[in-house]
N, CA, C and O atoms as CSV, one atom per row, in Angstrom:
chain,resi,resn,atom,element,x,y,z
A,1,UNK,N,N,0.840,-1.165,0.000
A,1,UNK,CA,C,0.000,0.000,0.000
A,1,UNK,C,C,0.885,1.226,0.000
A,1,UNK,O,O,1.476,1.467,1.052
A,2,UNK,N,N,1.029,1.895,-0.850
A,2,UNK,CA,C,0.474,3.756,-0.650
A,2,UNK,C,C,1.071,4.459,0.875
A,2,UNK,O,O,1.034,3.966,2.002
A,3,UNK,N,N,1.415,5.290,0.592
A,3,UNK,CA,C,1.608,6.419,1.876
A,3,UNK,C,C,-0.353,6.625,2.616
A,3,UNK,O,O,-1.444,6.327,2.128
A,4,UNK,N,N,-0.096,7.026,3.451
A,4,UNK,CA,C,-1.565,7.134,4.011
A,4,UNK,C,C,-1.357,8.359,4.620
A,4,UNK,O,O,-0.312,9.009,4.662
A,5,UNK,N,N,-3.155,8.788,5.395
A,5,UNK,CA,C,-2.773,10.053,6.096
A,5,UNK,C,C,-3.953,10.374,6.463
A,5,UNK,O,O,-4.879,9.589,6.260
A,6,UNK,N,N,-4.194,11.815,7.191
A,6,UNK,CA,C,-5.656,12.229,7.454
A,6,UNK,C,C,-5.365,13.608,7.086
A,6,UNK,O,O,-4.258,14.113,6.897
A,7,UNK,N,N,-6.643,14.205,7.003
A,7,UNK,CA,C,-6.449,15.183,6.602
A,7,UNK,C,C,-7.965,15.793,7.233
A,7,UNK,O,O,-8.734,14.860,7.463
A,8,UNK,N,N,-8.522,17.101,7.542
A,8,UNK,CA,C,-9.417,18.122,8.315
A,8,UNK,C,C,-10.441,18.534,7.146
A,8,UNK,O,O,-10.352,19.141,6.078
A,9,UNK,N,N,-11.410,17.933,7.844
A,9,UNK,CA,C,-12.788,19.120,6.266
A,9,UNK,C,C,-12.844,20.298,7.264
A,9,UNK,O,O,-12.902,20.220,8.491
A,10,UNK,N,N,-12.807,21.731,6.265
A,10,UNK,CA,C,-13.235,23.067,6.857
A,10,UNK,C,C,-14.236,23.138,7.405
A,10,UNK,O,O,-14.695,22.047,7.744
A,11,UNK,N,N,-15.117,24.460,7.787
A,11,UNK,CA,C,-16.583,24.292,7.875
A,11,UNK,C,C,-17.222,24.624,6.347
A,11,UNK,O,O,-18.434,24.831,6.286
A,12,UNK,N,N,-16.302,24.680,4.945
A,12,UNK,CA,C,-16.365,25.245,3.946
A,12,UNK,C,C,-16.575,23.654,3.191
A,12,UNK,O,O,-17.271,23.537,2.183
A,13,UNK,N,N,-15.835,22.417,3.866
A,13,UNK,CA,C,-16.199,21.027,3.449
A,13,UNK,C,C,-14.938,21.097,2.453
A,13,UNK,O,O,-14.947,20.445,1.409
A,14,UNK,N,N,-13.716,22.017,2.862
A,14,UNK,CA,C,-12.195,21.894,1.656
A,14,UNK,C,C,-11.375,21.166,2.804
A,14,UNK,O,O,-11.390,21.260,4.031
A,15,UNK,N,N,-10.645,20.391,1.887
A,15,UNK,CA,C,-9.232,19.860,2.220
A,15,UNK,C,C,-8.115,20.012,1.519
A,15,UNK,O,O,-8.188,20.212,0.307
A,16,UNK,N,N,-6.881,19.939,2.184
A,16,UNK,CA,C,-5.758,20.050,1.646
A,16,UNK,C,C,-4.957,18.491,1.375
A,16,UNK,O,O,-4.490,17.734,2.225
A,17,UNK,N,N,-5.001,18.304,-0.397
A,17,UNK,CA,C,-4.195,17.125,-0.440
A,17,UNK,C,C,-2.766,17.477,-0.050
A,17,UNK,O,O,-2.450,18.651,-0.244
A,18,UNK,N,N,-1.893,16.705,0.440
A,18,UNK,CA,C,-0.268,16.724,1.140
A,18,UNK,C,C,0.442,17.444,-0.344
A,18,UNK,O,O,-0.036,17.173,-1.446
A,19,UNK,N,N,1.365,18.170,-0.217
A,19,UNK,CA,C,2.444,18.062,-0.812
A,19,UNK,C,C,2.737,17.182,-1.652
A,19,UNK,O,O,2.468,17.255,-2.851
A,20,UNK,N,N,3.360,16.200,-1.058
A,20,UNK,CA,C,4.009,15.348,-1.595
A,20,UNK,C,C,3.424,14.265,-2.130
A,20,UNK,O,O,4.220,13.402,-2.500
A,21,UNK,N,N,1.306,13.844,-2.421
A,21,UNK,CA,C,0.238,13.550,-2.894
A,21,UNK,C,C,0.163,14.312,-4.379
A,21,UNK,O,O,-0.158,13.852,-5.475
A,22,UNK,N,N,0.612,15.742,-3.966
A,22,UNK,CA,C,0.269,16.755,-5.361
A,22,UNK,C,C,1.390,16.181,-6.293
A,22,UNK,O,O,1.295,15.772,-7.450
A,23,UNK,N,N,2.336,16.253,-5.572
A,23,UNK,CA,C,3.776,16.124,-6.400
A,23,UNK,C,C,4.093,14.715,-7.319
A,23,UNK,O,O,4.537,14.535,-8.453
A,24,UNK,N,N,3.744,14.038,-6.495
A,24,UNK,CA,C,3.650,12.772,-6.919
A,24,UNK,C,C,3.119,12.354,-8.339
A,24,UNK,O,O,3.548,11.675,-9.272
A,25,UNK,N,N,1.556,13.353,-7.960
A,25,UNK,CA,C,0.518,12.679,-9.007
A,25,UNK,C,C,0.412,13.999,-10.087
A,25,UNK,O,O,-0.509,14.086,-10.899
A,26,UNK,N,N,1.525,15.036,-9.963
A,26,UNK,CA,C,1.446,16.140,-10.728
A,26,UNK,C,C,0.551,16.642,-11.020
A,26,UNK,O,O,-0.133,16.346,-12.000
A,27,UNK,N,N,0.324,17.593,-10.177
A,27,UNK,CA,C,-1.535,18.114,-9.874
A,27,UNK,C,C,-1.244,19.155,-9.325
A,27,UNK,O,O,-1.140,19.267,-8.103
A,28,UNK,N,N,-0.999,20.431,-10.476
A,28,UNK,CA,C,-0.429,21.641,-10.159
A,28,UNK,C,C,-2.023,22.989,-9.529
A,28,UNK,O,O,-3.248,22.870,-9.488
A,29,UNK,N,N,-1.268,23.860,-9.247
A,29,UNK,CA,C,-2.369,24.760,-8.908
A,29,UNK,C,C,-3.817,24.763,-9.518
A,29,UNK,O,O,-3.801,25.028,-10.720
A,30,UNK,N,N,-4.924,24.561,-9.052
A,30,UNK,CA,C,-6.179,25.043,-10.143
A,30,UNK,C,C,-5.942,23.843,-10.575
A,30,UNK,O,O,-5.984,24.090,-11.780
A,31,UNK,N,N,-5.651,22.356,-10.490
A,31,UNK,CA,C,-5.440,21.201,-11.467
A,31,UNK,C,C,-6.638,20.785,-10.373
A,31,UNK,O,O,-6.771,21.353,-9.290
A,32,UNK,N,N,-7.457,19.726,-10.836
A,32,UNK,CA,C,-8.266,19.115,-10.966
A,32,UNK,C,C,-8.095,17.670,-10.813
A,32,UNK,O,O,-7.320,16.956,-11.448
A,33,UNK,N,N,-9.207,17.205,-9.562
A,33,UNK,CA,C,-9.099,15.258,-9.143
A,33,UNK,C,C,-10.604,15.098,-9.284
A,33,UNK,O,O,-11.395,16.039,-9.345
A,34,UNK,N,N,-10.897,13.885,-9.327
A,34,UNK,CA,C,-12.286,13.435,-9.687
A,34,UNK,C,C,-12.375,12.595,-8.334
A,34,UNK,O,O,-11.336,12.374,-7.712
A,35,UNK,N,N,-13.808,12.045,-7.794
A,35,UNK,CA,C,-13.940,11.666,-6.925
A,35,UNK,C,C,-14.747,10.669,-6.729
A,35,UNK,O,O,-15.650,11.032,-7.483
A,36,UNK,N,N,-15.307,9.146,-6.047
A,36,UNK,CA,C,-16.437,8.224,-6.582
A,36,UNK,C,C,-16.623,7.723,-5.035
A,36,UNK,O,O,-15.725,7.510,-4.219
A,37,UNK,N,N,-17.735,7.622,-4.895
A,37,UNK,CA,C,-18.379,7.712,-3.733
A,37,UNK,C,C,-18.358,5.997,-3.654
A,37,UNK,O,O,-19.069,5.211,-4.279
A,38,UNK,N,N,-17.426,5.748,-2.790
A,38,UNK,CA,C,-17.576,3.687,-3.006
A,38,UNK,C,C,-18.538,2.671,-2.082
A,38,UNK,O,O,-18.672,1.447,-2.062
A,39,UNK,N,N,-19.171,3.822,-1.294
A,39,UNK,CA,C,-20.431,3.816,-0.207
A,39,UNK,C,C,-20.108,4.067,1.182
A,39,UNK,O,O,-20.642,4.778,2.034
A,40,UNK,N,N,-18.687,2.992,1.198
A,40,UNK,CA,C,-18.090,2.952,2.831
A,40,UNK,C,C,-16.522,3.638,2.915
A,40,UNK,O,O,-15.746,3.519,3.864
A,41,UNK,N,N,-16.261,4.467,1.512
A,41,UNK,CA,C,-15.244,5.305,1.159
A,41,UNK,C,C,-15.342,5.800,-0.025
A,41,UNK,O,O,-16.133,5.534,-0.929
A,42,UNK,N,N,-14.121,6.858,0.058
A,42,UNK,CA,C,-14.430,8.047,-0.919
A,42,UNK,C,C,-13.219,7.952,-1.751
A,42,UNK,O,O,-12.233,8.492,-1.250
A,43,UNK,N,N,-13.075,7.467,-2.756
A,43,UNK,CA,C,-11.936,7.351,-3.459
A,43,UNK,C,C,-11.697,8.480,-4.559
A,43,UNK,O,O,-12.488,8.832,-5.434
A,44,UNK,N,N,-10.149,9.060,-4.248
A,44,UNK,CA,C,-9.708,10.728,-4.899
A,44,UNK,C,C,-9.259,9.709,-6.201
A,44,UNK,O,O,-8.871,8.542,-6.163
A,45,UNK,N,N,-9.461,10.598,-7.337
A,45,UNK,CA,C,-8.748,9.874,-8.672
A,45,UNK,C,C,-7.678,11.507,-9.363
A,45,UNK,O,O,-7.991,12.688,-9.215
A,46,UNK,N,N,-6.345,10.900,-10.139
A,46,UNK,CA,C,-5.487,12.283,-10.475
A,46,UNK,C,C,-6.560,12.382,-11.688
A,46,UNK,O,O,-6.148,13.356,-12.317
A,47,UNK,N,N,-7.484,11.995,-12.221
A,47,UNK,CA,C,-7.695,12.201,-13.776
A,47,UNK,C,C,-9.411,11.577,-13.757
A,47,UNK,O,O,-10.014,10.782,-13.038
A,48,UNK,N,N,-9.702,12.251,-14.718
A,48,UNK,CA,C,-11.276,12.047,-14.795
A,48,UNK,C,C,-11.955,10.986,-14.427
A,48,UNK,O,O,-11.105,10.112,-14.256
A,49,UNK,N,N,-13.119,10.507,-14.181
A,49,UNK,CA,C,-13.697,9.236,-14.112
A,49,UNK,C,C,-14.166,8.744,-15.125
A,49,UNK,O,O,-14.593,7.594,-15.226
A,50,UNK,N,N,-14.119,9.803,-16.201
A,50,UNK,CA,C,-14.306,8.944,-17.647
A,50,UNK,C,C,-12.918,8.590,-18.155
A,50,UNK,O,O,-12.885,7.453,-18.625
A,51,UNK,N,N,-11.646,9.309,-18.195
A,51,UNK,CA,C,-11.120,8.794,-18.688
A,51,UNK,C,C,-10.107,7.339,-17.827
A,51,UNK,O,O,-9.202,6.775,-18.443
A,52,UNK,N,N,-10.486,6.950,-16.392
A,52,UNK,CA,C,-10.554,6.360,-16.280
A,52,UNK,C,C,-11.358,4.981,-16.482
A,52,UNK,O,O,-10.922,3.974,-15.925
A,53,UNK,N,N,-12.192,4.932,-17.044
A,53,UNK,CA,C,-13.125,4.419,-17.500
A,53,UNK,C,C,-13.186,3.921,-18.476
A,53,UNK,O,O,-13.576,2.787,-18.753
A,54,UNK,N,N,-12.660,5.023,-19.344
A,54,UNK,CA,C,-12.062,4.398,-20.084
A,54,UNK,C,C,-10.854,3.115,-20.622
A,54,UNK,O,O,-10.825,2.179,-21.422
A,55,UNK,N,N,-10.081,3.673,-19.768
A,55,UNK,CA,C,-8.275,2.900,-19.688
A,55,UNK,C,C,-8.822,1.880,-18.943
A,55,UNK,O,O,-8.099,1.014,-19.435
A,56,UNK,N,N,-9.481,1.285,-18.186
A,56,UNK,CA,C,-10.196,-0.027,-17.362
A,56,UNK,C,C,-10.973,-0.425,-18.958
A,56,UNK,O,O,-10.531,-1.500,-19.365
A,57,UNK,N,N,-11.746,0.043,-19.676
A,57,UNK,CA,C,-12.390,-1.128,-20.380
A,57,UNK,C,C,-11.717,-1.425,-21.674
A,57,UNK,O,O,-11.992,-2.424,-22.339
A,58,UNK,N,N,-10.679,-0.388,-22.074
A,58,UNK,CA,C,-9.507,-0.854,-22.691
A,58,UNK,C,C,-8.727,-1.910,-22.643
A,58,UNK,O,O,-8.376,-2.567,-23.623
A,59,UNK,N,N,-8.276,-2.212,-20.925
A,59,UNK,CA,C,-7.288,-2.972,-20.914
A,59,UNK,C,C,-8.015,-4.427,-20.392
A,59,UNK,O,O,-7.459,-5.399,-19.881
A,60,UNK,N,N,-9.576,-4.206,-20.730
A,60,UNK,CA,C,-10.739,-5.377,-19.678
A,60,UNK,C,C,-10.583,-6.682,-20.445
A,60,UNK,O,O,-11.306,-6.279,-21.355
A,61,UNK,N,N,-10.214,-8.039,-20.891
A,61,UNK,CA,C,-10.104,-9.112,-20.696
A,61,UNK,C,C,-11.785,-9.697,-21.545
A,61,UNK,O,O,-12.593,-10.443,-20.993
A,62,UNK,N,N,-11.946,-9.092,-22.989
A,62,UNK,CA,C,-13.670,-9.067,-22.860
A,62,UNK,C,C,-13.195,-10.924,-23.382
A,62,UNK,O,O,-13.827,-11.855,-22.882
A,63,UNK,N,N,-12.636,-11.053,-23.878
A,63,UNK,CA,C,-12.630,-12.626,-24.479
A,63,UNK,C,C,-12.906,-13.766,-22.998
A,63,UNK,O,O,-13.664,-14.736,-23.019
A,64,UNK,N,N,-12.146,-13.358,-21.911
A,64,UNK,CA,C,-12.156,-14.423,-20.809
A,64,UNK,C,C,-13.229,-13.720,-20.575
A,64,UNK,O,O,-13.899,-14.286,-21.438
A,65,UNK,N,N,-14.279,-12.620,-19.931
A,65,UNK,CA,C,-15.160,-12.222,-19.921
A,65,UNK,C,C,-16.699,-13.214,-20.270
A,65,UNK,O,O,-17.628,-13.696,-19.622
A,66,UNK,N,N,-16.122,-13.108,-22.115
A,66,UNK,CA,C,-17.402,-13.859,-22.645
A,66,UNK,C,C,-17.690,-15.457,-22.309
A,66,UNK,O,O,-18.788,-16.003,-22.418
A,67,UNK,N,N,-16.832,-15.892,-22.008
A,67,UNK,CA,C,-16.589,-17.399,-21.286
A,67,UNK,C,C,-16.769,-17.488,-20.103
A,67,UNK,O,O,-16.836,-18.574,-19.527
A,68,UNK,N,N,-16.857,-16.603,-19.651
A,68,UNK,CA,C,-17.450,-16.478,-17.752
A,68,UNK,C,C,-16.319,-16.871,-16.683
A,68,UNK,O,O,-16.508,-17.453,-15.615
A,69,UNK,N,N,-14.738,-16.287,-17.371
A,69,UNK,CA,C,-13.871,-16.562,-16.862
A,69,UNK,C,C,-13.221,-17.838,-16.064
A,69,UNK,O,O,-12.523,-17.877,-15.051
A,70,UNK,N,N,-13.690,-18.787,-16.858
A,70,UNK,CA,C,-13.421,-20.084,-16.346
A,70,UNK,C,C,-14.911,-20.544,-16.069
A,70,UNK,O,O,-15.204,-21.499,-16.788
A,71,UNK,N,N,-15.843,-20.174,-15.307
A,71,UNK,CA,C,-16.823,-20.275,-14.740
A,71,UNK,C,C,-18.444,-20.333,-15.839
A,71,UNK,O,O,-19.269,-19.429,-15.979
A,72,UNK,N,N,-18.447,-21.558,-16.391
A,72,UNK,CA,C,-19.874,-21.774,-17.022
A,72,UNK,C,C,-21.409,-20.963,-16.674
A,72,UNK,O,O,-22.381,-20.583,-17.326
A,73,UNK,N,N,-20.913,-20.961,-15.056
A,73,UNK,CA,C,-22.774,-20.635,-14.922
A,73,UNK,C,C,-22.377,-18.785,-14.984
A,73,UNK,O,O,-23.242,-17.966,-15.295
A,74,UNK,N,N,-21.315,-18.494,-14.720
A,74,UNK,CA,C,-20.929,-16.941,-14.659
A,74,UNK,C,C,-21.028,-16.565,-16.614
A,74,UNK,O,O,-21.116,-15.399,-16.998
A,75,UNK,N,N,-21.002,-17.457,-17.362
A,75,UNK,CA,C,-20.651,-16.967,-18.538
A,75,UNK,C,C,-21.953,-16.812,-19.101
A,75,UNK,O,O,-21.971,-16.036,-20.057
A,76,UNK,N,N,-23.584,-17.570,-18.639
A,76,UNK,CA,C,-24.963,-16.818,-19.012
A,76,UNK,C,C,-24.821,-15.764,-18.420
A,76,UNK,O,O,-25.104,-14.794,-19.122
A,77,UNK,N,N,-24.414,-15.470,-17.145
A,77,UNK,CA,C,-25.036,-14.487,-16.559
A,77,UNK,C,C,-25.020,-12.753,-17.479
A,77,UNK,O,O,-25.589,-11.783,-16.978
C-alpha cells in the first residue's frame, strides 16, 4: 500500500491534499481530481472518471469475460 494520512474538512467542506500527494501525481495549482463515492469510502482519482473508464475497459479481458472466466454458470449471466 500507498503512503496514508488524514487530513481536516473546513466548515467550507475543503481539504488540503499533502504536498508530496500533489507532487507525486502532478496536480499543479487550479489542477483538478475526480472523486467516486464507493459507499463505505471516498476514493480521490489524479484524472477524470471517464477517462478512467475508459483505460479499465480498454485494458478489460472481454474474451475471458465472454466465457465467464473459467466459470460456465458466470458466462450466461
Amino acid at each position: 500500500m500507498g503512503r496514508t494520512g488524514e487530513v481536516k474538512v473546513s466548515e467550507r467542506g475543503q481539504m488540503a491534499l499533502p504536498a508530496q500527494a500533489r507532487h507525486r501525481w502532478g496536480l499543479e495549482v487550479g489542477g483538478t481530481i475526480s472523486w467516486v463515492d464507493l459507499g463505505d469510502a471516498v476514493l480521490l482519482l489524479p484524472t477524470s472518471v471517464d477517462e478512467l473508464r475508459d483505460e479499465l475497459l480498454a485494458a478489460a479481458d472481454w474474451e475471458a469475460a465472454g466465457v465467464g472466466f473459467g466459470d460456465p454458470e458466470l458466462a450466461n449471466q
